[in-house]
C-alpha positions in Angstrom: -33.7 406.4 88.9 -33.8 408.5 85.6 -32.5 405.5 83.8 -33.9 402.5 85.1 -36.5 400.6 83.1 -39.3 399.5 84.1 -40.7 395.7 83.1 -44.3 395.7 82.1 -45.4 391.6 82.0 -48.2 391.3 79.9 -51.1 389.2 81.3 -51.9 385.6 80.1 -55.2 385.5 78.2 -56.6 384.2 81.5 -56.0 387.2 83.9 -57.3 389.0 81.0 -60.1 387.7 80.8 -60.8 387.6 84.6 -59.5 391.0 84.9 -56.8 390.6 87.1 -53.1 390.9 87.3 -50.9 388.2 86.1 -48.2 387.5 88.4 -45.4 384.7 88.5 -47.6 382.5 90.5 -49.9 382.4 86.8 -50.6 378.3 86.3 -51.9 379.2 82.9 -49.4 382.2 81.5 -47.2 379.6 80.3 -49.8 378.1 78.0 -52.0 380.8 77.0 -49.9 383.8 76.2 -51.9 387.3 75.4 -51.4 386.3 71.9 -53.8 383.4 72.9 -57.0 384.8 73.9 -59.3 383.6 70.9 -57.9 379.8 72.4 -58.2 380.6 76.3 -61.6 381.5 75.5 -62.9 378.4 73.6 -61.2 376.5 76.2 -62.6 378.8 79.1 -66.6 378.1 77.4 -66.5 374.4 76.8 -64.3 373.6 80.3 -64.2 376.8 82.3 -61.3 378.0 84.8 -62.0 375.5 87.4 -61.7 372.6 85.3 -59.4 373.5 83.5 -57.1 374.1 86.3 -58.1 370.7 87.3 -57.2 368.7 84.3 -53.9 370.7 84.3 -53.2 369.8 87.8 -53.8 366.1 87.6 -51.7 365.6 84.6 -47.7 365.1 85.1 -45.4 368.2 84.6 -44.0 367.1 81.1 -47.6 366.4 79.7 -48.9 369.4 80.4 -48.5 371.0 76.9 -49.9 368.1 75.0 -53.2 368.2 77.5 -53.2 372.3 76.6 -53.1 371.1 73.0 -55.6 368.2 73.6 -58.2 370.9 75.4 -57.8 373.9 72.7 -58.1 371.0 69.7 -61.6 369.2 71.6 -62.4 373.0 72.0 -62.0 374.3 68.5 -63.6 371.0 67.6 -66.7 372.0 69.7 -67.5 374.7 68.1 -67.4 373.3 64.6 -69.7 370.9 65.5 -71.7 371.7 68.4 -73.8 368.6 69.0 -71.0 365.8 68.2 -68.0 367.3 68.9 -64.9 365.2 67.9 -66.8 362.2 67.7 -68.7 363.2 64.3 -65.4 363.7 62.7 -64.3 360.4 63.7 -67.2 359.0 63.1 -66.9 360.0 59.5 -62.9 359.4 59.0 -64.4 356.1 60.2 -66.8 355.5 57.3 -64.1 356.8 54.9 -62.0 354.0 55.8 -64.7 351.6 55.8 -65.4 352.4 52.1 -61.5 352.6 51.1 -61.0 349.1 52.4 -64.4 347.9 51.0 -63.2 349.1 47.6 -59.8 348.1 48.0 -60.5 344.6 48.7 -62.9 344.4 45.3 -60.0 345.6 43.6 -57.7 343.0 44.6 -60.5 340.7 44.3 -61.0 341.7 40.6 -57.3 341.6 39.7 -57.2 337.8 41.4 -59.9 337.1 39.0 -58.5 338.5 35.9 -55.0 337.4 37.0 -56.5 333.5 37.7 -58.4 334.0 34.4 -55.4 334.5 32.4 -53.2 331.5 33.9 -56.5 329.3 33.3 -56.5 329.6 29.4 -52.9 328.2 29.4 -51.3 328.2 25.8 -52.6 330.1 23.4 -55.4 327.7 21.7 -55.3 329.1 18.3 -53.5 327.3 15.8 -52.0 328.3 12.7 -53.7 328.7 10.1 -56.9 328.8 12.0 -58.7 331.7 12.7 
């Protein structure tokens, strides 16, 4: 018994936080890892344990991690911006674009015009010896 070693599991940032032991039978060990309590708790303030366990449970097995990934990102984003969420962002990507293409288009309109300008005026009209 002198040598045998004993194997201390950590607990997930969710049995940390509830203060309880993490055992095998953890739904969310395998996607928030002690080294992922600042993301378990965003997570745990906009959706909270129940609903989270809920979104997990009604997704398949293999898209599991990307819903984790989905739930920490709309999570993070709530706390940047608290009234809008991911929307704002979006919202403003949105208007970027709306101005690229805006300005893009007048620039291809402008080099139409300057391109239709020069096939216009045809030969050179000035002939020698006049200025």
């Amino acid at each position: 018994m002198a040598n045998a070693v004993s194997v201390v599991q950590k607990a997930c940032a969710a049995c940390k936080h509830q203060r309880r032991r993490c055992d095998a039978n953890c739904e969310l060990a395998k996607y928030f890892p002690a080294e992922k309590a600042d993301d378990f708790e965003d997570v745990y303030h906009l959706y909270g344990m129940q609903n989270t366990l809920k979104i997990l449970k009604s997704v398949e097995e293999e898209e599991r991690d990307k819903t984790i990934e989905s739930l920490i990102m709309e999570a993070k984003m709530r706390l940047e911006y608290p009234v809008h969420g991911h929307f704002s962002v979006a919202r403003k990507l949105s208007i970027e674009i709306d101005k690229a293409e805006k300005e893009l288009e007048f620039v291809r309109r402008q080099i139409q015009l300057f391109r239709g300008s020069d096939n216009r005026a045809g030969p050179s009209t000035c002939r020698e010896g006049q200025p």
